[in-house]
MDAnalysis code that builds the backbone (N, CA, C; Angstrom):
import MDAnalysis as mda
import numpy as np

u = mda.Universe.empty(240, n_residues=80, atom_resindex=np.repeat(np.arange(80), 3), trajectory=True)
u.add_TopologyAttr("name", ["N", "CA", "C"] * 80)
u.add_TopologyAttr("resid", np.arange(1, 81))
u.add_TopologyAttr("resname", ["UNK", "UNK", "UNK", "UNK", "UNK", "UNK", "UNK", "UNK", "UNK", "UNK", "UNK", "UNK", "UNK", "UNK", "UNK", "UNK", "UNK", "UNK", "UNK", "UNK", "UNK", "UNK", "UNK", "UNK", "UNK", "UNK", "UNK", "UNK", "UNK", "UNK", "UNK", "UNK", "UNK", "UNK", "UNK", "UNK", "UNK", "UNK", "UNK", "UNK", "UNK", "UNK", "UNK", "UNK", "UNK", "UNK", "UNK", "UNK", "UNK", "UNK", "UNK", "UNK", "UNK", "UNK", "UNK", "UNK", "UNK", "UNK", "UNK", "UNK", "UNK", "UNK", "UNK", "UNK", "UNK", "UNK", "UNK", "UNK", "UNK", "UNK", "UNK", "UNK", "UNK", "UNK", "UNK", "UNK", "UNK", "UNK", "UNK", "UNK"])
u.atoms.positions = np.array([
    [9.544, -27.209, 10.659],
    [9.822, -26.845, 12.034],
    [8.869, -27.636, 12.925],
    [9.316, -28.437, 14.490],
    [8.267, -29.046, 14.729],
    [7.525, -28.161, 15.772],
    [6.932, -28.605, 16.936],
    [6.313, -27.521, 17.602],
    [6.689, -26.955, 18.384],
    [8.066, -27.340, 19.047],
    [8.617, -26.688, 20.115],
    [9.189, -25.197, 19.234],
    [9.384, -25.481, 18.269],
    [10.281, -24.384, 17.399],
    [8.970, -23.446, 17.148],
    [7.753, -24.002, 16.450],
    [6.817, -22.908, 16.133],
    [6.219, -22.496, 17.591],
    [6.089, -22.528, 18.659],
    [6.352, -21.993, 19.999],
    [6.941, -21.059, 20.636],
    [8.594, -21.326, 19.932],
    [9.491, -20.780, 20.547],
    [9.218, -19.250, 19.342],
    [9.103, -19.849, 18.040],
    [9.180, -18.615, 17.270],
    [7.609, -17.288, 17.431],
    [6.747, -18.065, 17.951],
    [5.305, -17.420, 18.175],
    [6.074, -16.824, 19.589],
    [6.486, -17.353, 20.431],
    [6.389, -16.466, 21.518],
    [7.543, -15.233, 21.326],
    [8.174, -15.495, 20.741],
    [9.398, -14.174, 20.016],
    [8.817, -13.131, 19.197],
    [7.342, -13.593, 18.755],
    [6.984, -12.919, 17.711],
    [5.669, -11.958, 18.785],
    [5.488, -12.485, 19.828],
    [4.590, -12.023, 20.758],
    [5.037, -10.766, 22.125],
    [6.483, -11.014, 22.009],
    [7.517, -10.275, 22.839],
    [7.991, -8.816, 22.032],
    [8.304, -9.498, 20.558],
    [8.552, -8.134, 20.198],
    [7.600, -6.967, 20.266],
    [6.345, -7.363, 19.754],
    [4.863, -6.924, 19.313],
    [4.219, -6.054, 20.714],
    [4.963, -6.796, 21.616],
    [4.091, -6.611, 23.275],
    [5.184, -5.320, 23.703],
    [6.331, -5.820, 23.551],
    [8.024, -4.673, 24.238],
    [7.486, -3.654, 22.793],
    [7.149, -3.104, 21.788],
    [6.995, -1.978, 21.065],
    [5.771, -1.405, 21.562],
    [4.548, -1.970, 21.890],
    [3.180, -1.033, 22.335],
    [3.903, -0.755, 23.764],
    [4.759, -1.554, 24.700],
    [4.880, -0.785, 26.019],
    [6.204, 0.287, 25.456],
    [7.248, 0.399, 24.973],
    [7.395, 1.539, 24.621],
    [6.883, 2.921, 24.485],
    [5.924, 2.372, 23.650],
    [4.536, 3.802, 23.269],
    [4.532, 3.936, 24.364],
    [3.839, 3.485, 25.007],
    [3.026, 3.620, 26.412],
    [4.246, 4.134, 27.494],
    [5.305, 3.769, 27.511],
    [6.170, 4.365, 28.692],
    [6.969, 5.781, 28.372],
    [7.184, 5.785, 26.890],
    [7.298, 7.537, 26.579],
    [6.346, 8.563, 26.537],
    [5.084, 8.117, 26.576],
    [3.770, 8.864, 26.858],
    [3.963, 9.048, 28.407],
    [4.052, 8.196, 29.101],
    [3.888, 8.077, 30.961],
    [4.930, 8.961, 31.216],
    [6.139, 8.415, 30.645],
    [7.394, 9.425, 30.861],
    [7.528, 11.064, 30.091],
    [6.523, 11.232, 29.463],
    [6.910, 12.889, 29.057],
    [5.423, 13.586, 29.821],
    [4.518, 12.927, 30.126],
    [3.677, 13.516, 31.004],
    [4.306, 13.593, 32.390],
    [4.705, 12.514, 33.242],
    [5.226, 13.058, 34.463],
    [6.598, 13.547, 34.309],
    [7.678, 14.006, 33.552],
    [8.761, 14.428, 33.669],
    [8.579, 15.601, 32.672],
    [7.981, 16.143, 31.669],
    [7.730, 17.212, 31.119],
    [6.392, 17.302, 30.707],
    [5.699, 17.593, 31.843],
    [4.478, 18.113, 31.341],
    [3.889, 19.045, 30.415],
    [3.286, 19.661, 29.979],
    [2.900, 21.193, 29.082],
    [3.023, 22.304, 30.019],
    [3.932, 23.225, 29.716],
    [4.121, 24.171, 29.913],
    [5.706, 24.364, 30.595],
    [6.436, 22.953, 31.012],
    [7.234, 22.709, 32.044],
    [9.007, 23.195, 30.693],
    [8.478, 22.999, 29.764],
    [10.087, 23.322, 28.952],
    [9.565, 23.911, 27.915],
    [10.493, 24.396, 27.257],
    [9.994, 25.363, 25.607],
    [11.910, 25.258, 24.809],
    [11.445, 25.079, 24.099],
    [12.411, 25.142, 22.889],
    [12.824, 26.473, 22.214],
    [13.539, 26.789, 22.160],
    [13.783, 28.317, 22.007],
    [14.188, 28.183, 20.400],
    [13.131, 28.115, 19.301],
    [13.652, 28.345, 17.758],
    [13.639, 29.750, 17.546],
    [14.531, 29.695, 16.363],
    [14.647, 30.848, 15.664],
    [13.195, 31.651, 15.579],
    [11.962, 30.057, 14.779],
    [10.679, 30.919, 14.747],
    [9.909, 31.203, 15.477],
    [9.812, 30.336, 17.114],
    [8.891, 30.294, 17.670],
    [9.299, 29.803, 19.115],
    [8.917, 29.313, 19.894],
    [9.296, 28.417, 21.055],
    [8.109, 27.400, 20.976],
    [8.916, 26.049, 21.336],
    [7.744, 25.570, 20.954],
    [7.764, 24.172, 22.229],
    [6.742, 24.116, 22.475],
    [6.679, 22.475, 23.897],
    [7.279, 21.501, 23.711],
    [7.711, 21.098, 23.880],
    [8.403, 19.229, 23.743],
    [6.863, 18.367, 23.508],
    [6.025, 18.934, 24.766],
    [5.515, 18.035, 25.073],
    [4.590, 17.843, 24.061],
    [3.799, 18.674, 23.551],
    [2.681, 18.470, 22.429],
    [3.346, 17.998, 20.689],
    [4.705, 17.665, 21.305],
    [5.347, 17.045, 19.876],
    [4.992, 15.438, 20.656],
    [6.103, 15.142, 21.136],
    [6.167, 13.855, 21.951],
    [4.778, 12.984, 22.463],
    [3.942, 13.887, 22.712],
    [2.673, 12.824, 23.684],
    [2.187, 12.499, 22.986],
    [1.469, 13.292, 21.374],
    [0.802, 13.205, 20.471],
    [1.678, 11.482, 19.878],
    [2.683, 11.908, 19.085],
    [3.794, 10.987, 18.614],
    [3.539, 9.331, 19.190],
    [3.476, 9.959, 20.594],
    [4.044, 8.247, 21.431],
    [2.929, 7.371, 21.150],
    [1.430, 8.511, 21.138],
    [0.519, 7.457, 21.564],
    [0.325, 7.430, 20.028],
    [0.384, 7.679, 19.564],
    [0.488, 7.238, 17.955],
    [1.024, 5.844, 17.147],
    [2.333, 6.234, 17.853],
    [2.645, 4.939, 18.109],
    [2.656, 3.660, 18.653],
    [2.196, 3.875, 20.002],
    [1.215, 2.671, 20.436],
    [0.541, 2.333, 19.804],
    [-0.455, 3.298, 19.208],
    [-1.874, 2.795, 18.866],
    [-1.553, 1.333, 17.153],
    [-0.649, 2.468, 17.330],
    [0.018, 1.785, 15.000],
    [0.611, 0.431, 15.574],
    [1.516, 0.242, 17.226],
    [2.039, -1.092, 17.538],
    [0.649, -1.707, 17.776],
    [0.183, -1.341, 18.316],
    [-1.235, -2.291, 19.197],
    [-1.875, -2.118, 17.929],
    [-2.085, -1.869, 16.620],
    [-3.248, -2.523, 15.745],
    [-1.855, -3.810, 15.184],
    [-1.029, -3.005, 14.814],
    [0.306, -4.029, 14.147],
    [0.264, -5.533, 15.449],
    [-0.158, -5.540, 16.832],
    [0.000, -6.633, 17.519],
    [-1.775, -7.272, 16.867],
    [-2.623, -6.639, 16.928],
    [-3.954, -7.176, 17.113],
    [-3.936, -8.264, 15.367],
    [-3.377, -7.433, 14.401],
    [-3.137, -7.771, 12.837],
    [-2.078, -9.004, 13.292],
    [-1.325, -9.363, 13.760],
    [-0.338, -9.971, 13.944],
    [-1.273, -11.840, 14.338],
    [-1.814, -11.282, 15.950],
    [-2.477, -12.506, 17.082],
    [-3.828, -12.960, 15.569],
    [-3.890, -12.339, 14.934],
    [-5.219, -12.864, 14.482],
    [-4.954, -13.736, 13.152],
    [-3.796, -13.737, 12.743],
    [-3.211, -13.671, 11.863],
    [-2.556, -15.559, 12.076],
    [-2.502, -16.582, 10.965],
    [-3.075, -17.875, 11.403],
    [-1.038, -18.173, 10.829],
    [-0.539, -17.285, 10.049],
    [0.990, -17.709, 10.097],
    [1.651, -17.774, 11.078],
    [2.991, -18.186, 11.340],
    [3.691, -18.199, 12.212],
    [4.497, -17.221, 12.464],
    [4.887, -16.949, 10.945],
    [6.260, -15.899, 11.172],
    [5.502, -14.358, 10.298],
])
């Protein structure tokens, strides 16, 4: 591949990596200002239970697992 291609494929590989940590990050933003704690409850059989302390925990979890998966990625001397 010459370099325009390993370019084109690094910056594809930098987009995906970057669009999954802002994910995390915008379902965290989005269940704090649109369902905060206390704002909905789930009505189970066993319990009622928050959306939110499922979801906020979750999201930033997932950021954090994209953003080490981006940091493992940039440091990382392959292409693909």
């Amino acid at each position: 591949m010459d370099a325009i291609g390993n370019a084109i494929v690094r910056a594809d590989g930098w987009f995906w990596h970057l669009s999954n940590v802002t994910v995390g990050v915008a379902v965290f933003l989005g269940t704090v200002l649109y369902a905060p704690p206390g704002t909905y409850s789930l009505n189970l059989i066993i319990a009622n239970v928050d959306p939110f302390y499922i979801v906020a925990p979750l999201s930033l979890l997932y950021t954090c697992w994209c953003g080490l998966d981006l940091w493992r990625w940039y440091g990382d001397d392959e292409i693909l």
